[in-house]
N, C-alpha and C positions, 0 to 999 in steps of 0.2 A: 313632428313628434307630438304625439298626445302628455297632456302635462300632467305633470302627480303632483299631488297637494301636498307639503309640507306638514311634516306632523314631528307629535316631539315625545322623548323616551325621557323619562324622570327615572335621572339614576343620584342614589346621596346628593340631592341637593341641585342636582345639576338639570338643565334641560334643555338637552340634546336632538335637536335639530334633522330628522334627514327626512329621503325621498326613498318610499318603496314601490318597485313597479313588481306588478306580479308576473309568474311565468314559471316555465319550467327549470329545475335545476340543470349544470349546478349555476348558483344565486353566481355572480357577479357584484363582488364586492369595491368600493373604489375607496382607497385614503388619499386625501387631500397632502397637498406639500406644507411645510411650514409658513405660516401667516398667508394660507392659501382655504379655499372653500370647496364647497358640494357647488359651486357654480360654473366655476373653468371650462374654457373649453372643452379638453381632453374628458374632465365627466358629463359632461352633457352631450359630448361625441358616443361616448361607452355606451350612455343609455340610453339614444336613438338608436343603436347598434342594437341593445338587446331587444329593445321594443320589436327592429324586425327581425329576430331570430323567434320571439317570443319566451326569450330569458328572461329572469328573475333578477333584477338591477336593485345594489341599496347603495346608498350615496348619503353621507351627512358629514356635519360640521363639527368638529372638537369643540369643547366648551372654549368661552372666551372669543369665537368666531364666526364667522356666516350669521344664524338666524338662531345659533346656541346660545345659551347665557352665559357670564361669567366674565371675567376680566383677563383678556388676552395675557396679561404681564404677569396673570399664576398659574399659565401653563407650561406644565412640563413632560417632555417623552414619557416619563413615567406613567402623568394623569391621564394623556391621550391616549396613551395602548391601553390605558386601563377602561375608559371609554369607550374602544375598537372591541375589547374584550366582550364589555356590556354588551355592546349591539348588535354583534353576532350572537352571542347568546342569548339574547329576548329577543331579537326581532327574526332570524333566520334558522333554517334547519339544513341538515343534508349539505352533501359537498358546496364546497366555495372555490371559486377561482377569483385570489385575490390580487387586485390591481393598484400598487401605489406610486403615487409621484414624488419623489426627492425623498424629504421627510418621512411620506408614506409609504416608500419603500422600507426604509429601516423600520418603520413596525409594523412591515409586511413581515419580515422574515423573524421576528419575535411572533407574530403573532403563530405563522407556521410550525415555527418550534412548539409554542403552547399549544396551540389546538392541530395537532397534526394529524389528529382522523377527520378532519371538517378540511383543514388545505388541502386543495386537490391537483393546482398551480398554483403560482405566485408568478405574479411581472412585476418588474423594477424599471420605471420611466423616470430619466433617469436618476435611479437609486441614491440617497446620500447616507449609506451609513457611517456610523461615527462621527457624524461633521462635528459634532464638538471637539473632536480629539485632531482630526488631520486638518478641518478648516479655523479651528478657533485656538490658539494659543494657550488661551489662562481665561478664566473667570473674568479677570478686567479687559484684556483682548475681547470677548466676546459681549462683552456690556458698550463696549465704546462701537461695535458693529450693528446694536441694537437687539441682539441678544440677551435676554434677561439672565441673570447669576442663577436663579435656580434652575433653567432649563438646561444651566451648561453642566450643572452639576448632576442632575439627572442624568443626560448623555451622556456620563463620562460613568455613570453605574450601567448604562445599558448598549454600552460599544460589544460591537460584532468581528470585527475584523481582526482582533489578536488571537483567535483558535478557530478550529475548526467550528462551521455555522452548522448544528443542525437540523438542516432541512435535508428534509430527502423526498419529499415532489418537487415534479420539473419545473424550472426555475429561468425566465425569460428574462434575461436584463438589454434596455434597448439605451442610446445612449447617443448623446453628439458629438463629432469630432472636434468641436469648437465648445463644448459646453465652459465655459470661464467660474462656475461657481463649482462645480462637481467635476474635479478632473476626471478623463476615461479612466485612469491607473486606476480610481475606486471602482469603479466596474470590473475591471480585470481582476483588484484582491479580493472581490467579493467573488466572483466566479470558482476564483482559487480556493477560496474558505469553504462555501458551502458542498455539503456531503453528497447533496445525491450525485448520481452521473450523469443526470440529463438537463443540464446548465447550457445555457445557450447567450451568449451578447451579440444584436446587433447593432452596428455602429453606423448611424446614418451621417452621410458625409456632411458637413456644413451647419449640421445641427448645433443648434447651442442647449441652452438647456428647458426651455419651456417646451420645445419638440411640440408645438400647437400650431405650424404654417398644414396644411389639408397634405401635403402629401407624407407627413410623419403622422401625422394622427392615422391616417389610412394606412402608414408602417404599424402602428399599435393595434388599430383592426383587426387587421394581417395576421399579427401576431398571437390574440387573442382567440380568432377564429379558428385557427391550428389546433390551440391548446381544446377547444369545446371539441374538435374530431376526433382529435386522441379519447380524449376520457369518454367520448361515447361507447 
């Protein structure tokens, strides 16, 4: 894979970190999981992936992480989407097929809601929305887990799973039968929630939840490569 040079977006203060490969739409968006980066495998998978399709790959790091600025322990869901926001707005155009892992799932499907003429798909590896509400207890439950108090309070203004999720592009949630941090059941309520009709979960057997052994990564390929023939 040919390498992209890291460059950085100056949004309020902040300096936001990613890699943009150029190519044809739609771009191939990727959100990192929590206290996760633009370096993982799964995104460094997606964008050897688009290099040979000859797609448009953007991959960066929330402030506080990767090769962002800023102090891990003052991010919260709220600043990250609002950062996601930023950098499909300056840095991309034209439909998005967006890809998040855990964390990045749930401000996949915020972001879908918000810019729903730009999502054109969304995938959920495996998806964690609401973790503040179904995995963390209270504010002090989630500080003794190493979860900071404002990020839990954030999450608890930005949960998805008590109504209906409006997204209505098709919507790929992939997921392990052993995942121990992300039970399946949030796959399933999240399947249940969101509006459109063309929701799909696959459940790879044995999987936990990083889904980065080569033949789940090659499950998200898979997966991926589907959603770019449909929208052609």
């Amino acid at each position: 894979m040919s390498e992209i040079a890291v460059q950085y977006l100056e949004f309020e203060g902040r300096r936001l970190g990613y890699r943009k490969r150029p190519g044809h739409s739609p771009t191939l968006l990727f959100l990192p999981g929590y206290a996760s980066d633009m370096e993982g495998a799964k995104a460094v998978a997606i964008d050897a992936f688009a290099e040979g399709r000859g797609i448009a790959m953007l991959r960066f790091d929330y402030s506080g992480t990767g090769c962002s600025n800023g102090n891990f322990e003052d991010g919260t869901l709220a600043l990250w989407l609002e950062e996601s926001l930023a950098v499909i707005d300056e840095l991309t155009d034209g439909p998005l097929i967006v890809v998040g892992s855990s964390m990045g799932g749930w401000i996949g499907l915020h972001l879908a809601i918000l810019r729903p003429e730009r999502a054109k798909a969304l995938v959920g590896i495996a998806a964690a929305p609401d973790f503040t509400d179904w995995g963390l207890a209270s504010a002090d439950s989630a500080e003794q887990q190493g979860v900071g108090r404002k990020f839990w309070e954030s999450g608890q203004q930005l949960r998805l799973l008590t109504a209906e999720i409006a997204v209505e592009c098709p919507v790929r949630l992939i997921h392990g039968d052993r995942d121990e941090e992300v039970p399946i059941a949030v796959a399933h309520r999240t399947m249940d929630c969101v509006r459109s009709g063309d929701v799909q979960l696959l459940t790879i057997k044995g999987g936990g939840h990083r889904l980065s052994e080569p033949h789940e990564i090659a499950a998200i390929l898979r997966t991926i490569s589907g959603l770019l023939e449909q929208a052609e």
